[in-house]
C-alpha positions as YAML, in Angstrom:
chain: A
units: angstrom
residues:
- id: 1
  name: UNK
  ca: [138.24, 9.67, 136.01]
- id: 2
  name: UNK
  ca: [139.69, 8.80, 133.04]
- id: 3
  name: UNK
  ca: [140.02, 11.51, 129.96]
- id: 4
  name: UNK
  ca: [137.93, 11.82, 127.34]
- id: 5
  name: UNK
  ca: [139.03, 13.56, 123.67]
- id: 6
  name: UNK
  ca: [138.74, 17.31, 124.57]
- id: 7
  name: UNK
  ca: [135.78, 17.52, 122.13]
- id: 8
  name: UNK
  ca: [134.25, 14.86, 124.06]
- id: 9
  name: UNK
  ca: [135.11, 16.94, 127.29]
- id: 10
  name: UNK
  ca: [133.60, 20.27, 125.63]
- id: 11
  name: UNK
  ca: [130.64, 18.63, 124.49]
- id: 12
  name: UNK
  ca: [129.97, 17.23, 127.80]
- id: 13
  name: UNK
  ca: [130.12, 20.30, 129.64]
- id: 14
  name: UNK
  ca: [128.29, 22.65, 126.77]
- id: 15
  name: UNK
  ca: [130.84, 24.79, 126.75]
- id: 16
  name: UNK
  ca: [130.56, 26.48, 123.24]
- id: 17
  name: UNK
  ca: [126.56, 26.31, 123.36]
- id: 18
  name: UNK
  ca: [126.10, 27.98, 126.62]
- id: 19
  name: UNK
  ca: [128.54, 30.54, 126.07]
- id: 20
  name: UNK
  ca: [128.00, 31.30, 121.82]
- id: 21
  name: UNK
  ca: [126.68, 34.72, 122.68]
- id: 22
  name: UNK
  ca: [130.50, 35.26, 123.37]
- id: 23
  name: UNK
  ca: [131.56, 34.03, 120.04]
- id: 24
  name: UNK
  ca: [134.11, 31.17, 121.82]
- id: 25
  name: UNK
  ca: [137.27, 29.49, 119.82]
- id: 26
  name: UNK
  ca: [138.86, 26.80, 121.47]
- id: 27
  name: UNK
  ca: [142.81, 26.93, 121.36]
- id: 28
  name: UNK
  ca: [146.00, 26.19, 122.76]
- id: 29
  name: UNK
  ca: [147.52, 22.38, 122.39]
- id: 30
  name: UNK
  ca: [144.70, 19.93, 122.09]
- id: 31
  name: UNK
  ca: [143.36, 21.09, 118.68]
- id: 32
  name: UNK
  ca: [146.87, 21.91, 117.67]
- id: 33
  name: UNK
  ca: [147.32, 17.75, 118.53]
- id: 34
  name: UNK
  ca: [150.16, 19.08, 121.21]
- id: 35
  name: UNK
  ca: [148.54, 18.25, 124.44]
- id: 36
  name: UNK
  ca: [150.49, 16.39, 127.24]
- id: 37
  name: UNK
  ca: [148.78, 14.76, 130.31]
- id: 38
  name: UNK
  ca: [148.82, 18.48, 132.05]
- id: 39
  name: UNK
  ca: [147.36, 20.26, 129.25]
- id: 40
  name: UNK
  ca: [144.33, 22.38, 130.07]
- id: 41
  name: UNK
  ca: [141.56, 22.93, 127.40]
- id: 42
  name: UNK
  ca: [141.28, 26.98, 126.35]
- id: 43
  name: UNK
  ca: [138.54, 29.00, 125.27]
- id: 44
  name: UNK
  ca: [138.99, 32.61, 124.25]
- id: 45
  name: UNK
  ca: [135.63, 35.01, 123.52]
- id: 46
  name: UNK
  ca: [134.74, 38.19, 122.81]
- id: 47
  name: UNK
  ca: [133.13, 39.40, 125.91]
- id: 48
  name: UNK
  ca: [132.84, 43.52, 125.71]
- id: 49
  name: UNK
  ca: [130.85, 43.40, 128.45]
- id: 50
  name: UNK
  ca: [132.69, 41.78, 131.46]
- id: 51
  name: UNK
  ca: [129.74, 41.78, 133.65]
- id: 52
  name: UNK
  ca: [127.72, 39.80, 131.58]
- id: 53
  name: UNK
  ca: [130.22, 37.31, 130.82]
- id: 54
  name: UNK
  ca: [130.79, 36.67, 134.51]
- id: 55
  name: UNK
  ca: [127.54, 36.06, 134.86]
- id: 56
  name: UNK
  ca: [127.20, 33.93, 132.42]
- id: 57
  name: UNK
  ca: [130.17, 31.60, 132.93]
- id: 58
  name: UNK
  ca: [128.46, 31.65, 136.66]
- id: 59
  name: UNK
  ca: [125.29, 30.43, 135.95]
- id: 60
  name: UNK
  ca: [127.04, 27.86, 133.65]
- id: 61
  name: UNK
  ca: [129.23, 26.54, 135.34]
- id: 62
  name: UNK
  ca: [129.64, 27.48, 138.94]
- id: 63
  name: UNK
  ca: [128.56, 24.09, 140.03]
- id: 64
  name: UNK
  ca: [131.61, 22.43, 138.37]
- id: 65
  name: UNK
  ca: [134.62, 20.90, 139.97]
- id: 66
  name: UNK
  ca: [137.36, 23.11, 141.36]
- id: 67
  name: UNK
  ca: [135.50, 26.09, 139.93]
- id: 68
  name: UNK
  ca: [137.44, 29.25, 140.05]
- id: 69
  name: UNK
  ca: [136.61, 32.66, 138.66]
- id: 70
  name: UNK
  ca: [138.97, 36.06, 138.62]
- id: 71
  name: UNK
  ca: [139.10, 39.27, 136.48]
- id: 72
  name: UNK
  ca: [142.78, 39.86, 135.64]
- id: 73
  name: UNK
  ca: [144.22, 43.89, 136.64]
- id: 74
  name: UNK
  ca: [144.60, 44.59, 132.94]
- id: 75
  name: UNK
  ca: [143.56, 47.48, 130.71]
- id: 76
  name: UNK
  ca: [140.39, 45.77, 129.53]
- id: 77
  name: UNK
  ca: [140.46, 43.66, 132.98]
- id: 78
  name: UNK
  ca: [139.46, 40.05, 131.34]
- id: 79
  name: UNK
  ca: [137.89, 37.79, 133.19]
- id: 80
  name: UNK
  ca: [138.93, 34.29, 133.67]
- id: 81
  name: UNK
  ca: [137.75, 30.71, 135.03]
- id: 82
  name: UNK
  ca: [138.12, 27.26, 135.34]
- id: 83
  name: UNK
  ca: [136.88, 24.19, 136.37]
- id: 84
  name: UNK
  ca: [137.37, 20.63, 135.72]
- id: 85
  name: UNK
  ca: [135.62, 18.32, 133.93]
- id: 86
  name: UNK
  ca: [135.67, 15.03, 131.82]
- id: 87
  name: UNK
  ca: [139.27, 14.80, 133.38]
- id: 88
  name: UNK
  ca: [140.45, 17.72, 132.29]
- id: 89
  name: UNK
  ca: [141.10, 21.87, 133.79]
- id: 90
  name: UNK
  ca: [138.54, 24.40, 131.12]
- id: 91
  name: UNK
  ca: [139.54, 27.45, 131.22]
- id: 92
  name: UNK
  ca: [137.42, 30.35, 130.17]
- id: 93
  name: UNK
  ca: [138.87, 33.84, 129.06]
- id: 94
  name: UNK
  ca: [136.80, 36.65, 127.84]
- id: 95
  name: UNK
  ca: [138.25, 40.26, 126.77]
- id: 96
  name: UNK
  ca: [136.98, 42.91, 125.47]
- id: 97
  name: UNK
  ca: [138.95, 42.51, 121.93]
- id: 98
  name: UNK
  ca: [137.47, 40.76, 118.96]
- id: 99
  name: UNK
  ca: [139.07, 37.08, 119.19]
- id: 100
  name: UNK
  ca: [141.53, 37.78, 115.99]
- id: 101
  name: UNK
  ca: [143.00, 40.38, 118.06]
- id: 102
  name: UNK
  ca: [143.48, 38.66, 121.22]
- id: 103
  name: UNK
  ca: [147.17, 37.11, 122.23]
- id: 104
  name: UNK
  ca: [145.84, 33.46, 122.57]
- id: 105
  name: UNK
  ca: [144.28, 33.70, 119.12]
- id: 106
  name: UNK
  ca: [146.67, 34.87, 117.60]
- id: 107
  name: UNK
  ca: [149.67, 32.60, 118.98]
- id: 108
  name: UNK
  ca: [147.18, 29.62, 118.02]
- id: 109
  name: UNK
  ca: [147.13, 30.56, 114.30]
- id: 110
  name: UNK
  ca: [150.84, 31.15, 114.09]
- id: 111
  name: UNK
  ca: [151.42, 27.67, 115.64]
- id: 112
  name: UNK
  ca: [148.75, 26.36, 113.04]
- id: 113
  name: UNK
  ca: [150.15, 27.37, 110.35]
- id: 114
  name: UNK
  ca: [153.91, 26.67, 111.38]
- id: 115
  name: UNK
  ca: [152.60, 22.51, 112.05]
- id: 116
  name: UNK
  ca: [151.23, 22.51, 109.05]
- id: 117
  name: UNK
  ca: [154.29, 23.72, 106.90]
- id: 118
  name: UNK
  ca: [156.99, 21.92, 108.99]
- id: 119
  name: UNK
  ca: [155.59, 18.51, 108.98]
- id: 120
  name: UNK
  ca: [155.95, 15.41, 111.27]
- id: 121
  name: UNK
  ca: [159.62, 16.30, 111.80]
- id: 122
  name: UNK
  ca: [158.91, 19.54, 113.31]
- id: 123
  name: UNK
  ca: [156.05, 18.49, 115.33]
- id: 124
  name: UNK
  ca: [158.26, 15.63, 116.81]
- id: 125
  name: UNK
  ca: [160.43, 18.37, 117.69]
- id: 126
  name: UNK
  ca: [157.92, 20.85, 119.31]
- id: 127
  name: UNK
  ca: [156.38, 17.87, 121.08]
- id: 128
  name: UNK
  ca: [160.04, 16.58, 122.39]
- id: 129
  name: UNK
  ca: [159.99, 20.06, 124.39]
- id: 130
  name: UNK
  ca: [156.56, 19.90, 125.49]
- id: 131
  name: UNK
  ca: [157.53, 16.25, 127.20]
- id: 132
  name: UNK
  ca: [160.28, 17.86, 128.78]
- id: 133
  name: UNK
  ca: [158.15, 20.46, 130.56]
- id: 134
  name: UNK
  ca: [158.25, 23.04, 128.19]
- id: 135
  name: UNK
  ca: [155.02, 24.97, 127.33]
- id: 136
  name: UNK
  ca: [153.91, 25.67, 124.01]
- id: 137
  name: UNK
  ca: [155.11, 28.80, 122.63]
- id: 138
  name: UNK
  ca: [158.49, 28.29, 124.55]
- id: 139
  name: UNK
  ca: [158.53, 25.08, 123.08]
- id: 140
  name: UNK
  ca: [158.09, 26.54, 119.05]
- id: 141
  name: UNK
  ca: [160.55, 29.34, 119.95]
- id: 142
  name: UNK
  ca: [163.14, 27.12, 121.06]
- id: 143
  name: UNK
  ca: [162.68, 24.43, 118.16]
- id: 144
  name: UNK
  ca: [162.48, 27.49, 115.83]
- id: 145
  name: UNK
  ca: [165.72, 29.30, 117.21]
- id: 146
  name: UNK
  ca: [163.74, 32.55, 117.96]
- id: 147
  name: UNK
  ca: [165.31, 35.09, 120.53]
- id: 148
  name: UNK
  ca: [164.00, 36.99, 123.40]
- id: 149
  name: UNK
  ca: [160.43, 36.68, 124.59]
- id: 150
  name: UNK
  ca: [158.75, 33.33, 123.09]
- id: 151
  name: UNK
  ca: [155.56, 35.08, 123.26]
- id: 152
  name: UNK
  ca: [156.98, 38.19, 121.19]
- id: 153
  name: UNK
  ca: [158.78, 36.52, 119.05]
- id: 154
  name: UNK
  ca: [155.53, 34.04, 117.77]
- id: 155
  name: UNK
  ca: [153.97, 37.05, 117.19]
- id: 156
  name: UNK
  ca: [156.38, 38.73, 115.13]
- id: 157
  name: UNK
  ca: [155.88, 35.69, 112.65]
- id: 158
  name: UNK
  ca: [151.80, 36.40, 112.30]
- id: 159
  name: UNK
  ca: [152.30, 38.59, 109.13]
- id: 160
  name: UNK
  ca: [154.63, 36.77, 107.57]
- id: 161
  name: UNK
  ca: [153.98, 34.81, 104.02]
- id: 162
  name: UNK
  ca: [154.21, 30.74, 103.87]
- id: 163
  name: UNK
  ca: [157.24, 30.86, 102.02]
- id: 164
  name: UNK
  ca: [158.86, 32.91, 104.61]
- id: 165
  name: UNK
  ca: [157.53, 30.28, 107.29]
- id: 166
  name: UNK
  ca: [158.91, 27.62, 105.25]
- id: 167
  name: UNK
  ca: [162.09, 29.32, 104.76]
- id: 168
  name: UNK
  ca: [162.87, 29.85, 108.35]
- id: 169
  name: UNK
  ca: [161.70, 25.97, 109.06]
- id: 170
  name: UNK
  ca: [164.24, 24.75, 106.38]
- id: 171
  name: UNK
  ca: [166.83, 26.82, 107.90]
- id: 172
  name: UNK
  ca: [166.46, 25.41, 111.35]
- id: 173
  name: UNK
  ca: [166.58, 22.21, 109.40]
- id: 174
  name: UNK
  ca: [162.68, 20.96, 108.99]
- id: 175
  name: UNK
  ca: [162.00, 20.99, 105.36]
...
């Protein structure tokens, strides 16, 4: 099957209409115009009530290809599943956290913002380790010359002003 525009792929499936009682954000690389051929599509939502969610994504979407569902050994125990369609792997997370304080949300808007103030230069650059097998917030890390944990490190850079952003691209040589 060949692959439609991830849009086209979530509107297909229903995705944000059947599961809008869970406030869902898509994220990760195909919004951020990052996606390679193995790029999934991601949705995060708010789902205080694990049970329900389950449930829901269930009744949804149980009948899809490759469907899998699992609740992760974590604190708030997420739940997670995916399933393909429109030639491409959805995955579902829901956590018990508002969306702006979940990891995947939070990565996303970093990585926003730092496309938008680095240009075509720097996304040529975060893109050249994406083809090379890198994933995403590796991939920023390494173009951005951040130490230890990728993950970490993206964070550290949520509270930090544009100029700042746009200092520390200019010093790594995107300006």
């Amino acid at each position: 099957m060949d692959r439609s525009h991830y849009l086209e792929a979530l509107e297909k499936t229903g995705v944000l209409p059947k599961l809008a009682a869970f406030n869902p954000h898509v994220v990760g690389t195909p919004p951020l115009g990052l996606d390679i051929p193995t790029s999934d599509i991601d949705v995060v939502c708010f789902a205080p009530d694990a049970d329900a969610f389950a449930c829901a994504i269930w009744n949804a979407f149980s009948t899809q290809a490759n469907f899998r569902m699992w609740q992760k050994i974590k604190l708030d125990r997420p739940v997670v599943a995916s399933f393909a369609a429109a030639g491409w792997t959805i995955e579902l997370f829901g956590q018990a956290s508002p969306i702006s304080e979940q990891y995947g949300w939070r990565h996303f808007i970093v990585e926003q913002r730092l496309l938008a103030l680095g240009g075509d230069i720097f996304r040529a650059a975060v893109m050249a380790r994406r083809n090379n097998g890198m994933k995403t917030e590796p991939a920023f890390a390494a173009v951005l010359g951040l130490d230890g944990d990728p993950y970490q490190a993206l964070l550290s850079l949520e509270g930090c002003l544009d100029m700042e952003l746009t200092a520390l691209l200019k010093d790594q040589g995107f300006s």
